[in-house]
Structure formats: C-alpha cells, structure tokens
C-alpha positions as CSV (number, residue, x, y, z in Angstrom):
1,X,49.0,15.8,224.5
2,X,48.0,12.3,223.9
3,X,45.9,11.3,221.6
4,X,44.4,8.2,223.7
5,X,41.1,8.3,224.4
6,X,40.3,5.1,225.9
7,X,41.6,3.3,228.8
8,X,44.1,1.0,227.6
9,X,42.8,-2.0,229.2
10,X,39.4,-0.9,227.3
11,X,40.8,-0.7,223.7
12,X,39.8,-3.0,220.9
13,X,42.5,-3.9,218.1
14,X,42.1,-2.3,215.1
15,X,42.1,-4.5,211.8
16,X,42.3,-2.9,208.3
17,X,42.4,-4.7,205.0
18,X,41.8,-3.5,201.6
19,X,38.8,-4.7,199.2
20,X,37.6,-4.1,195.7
21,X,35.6,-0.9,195.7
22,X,32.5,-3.0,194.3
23,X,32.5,-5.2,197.2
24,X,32.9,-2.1,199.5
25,X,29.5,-0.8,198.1
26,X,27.7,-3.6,198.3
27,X,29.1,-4.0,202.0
28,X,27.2,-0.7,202.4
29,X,24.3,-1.6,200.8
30,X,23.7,-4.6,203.2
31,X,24.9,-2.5,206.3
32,X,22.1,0.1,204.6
33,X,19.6,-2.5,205.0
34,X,20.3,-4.0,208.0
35,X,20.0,0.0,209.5
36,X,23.7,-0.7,210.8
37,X,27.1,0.9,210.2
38,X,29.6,-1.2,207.9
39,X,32.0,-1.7,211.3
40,X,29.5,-3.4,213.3
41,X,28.4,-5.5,209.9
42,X,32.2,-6.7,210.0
43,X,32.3,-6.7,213.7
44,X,29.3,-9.1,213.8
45,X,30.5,-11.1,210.3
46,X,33.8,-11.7,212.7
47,X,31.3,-12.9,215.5
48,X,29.4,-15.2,213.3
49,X,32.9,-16.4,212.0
50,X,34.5,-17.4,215.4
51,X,31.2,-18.7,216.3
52,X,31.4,-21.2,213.8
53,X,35.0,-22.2,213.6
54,X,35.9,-21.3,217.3
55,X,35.7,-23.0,220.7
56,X,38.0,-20.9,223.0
57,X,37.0,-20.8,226.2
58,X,39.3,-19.1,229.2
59,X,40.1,-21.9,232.1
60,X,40.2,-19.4,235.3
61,X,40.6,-20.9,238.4
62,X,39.2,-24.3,237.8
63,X,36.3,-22.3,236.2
64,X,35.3,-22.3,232.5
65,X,33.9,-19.2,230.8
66,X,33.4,-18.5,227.0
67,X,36.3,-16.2,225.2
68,X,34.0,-13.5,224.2
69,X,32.9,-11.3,226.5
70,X,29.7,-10.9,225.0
71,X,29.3,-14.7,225.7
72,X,30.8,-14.1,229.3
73,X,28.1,-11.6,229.9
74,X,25.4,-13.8,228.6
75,X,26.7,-17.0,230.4
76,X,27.0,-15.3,234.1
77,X,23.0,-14.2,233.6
78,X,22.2,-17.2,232.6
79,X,23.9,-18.5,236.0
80,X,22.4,-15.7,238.1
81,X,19.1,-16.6,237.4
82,X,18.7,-20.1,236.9
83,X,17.4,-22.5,239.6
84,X,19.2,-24.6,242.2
85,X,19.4,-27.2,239.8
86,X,20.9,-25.0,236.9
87,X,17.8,-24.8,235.1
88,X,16.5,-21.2,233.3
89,X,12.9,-21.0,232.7
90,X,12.9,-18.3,229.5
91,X,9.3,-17.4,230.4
92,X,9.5,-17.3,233.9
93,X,13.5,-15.7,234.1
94,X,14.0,-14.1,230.5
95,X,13.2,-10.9,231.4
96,X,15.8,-10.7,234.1
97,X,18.4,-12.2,231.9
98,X,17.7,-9.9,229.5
99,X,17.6,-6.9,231.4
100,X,21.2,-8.1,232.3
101,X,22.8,-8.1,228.9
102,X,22.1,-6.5,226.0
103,X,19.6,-8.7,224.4
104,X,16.0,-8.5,223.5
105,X,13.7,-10.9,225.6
106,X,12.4,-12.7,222.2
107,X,16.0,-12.5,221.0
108,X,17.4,-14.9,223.8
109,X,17.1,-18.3,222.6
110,X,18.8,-16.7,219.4
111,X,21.7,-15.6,221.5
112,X,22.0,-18.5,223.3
113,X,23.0,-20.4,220.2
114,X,26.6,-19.7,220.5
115,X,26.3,-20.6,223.8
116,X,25.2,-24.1,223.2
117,X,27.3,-24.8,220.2
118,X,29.8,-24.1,222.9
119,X,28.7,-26.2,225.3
120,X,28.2,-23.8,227.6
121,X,24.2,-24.3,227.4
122,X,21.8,-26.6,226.9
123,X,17.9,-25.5,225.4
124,X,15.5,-27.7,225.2
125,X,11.6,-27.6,225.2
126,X,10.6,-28.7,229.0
127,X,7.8,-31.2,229.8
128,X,6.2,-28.6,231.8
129,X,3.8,-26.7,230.2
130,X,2.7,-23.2,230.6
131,X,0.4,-20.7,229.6
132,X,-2.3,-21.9,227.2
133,X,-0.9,-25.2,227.7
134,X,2.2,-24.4,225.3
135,X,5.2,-26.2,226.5
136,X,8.5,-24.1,227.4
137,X,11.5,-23.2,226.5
138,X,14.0,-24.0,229.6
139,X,17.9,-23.6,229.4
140,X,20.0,-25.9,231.1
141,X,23.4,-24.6,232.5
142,X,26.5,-25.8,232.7
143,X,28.1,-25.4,236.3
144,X,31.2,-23.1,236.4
145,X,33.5,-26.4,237.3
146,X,32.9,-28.5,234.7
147,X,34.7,-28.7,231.2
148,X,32.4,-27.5,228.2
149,X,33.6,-29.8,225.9
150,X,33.2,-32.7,228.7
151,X,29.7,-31.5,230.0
152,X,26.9,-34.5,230.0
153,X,24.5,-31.9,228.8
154,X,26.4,-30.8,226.0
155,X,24.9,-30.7,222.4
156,X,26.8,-32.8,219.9
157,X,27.1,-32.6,216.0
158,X,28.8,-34.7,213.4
159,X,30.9,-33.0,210.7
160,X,27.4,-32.7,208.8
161,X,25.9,-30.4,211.4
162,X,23.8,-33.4,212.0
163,X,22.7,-33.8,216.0
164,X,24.0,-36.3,217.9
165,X,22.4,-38.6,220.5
166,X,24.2,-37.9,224.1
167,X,24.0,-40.3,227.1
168,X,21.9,-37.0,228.5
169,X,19.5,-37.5,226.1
C-alpha cells in the first residue's frame, strides 16, 4: 500500500534543516504567541523572505501572473472585481475580494503589499471621497498583458526603500 496521501500534482516540497535547540524554543515561543504552529511560522518567514528578495512572475500566454499562488489567487480577485478601467474600490468591492481568497476584509491592503512591491498593483488614496467624507482606498490593476516590471503604474524604490517618482505619478 502506498503511503501517498496527496495528489501528486498537490504536494509541497519538504525542507528540513537542523538548528540549535535554543533557537528551536524560542521558535516556539514566537509561534506560541503568534497562536500558530512553528511550520506555518517558517512557511510565512519563507513568504516574507521571497517577498523581499523575489520577483518571479510566470509569463503564460502573453499573460503575467505572480509565482505564488497565494498571490495568483489574490491578483485574479483583484481583476474579477475591479472596474472597466482596472480600478478596485476597497470599500465598495473588498468584501467580494475578500470572500474570494483567504483574507480578512481589513487585512487587504496588508496583503496587497506584495502585490505592489511586485508591480502587479497599484494602492493609492482616491480623490473621491466616501463615507463621512474620508477619502478611499482604491487599487489600481495591472491588465493581464502588460509586463510588471514595465507597467506605468508601477511603484518604484531606490536601493534605500525610498519611493520613487513615476511618469504615472
């Protein structure tokens, strides 16, 4: 009998490495605080790692979409719901897009972070103003077609993490 339990297209890679026993406690004790297991800690310490040093994105078709599927998932909401003009209201269209993926409603413009350092997304605060006259948060999106690294929209830093002016801008 085998002893596969997952689809093989489905299966993750499995990384193991060795640390000092004193770091391995205090891993726990941060996972114990966070209310998470020490896997996903390291699962989302890998995340946070690749966000910062990595810009893969898949080229399928003549279509651009983030390497991580997480970011796939986030990205093709994002594209579902924004307006003709590729423009996501968070107030308005949050809700949906987060009843599409796995994130909280007030967690989204956290989540769209890597998304923008990507260059996948764009958020800014709109000129239009809603409720209680409190200008909004409104996501621009970068069409499927066009290069992440060569889109107008795109948000630029120097090597200081400093923001750059765009033409967009």
């Amino acid at each position: 009998m085998s002893k596969q339990i997952h689809e093989e297209g489905d299966r993750r890679k499995q990384v193991k490495f060795r640390v000092d026993e004193s770091k391995c406690d205090a891993l726990d004790e941060v996972a114990d605080e966070l209310d998470i297991s020490r896997a996903r800690l390291l699962r989302d310490a890998v995340d946070d790692i690749l966000d910062e040093h990595g810009d893969a994105t898949r080229d399928v078709g003549g279509e651009y979409w983030p390497d991580r599927e997480d970011l796939t998932e986030l990205y093709r909401a994002c594209l579902r719901h924004a307006n003709k003009k590729l423009i996501l209201n968070l107030r308005v269209k949050g809700g949906m897009v987060a009843e599409d993926t796995r994130y909280n409603r007030n967690d989204l413009v956290g989540a769209l972070r890597p998304l923008e350092k990507r260059g996948y997304v764009r958020i800014q605060c709109s000129g239009v103003f809603g409720r209680n006259l409190n200008s909004e948060v409104a996501v621009r999106v970068k069409p499927k077609c066009a290069d992440p690294k060569q889109w107008k929209y795109r948000k630029v830093e120097d090597e200081k993490g400093q923001r750059q002016a765009t033409g967009a801008d």
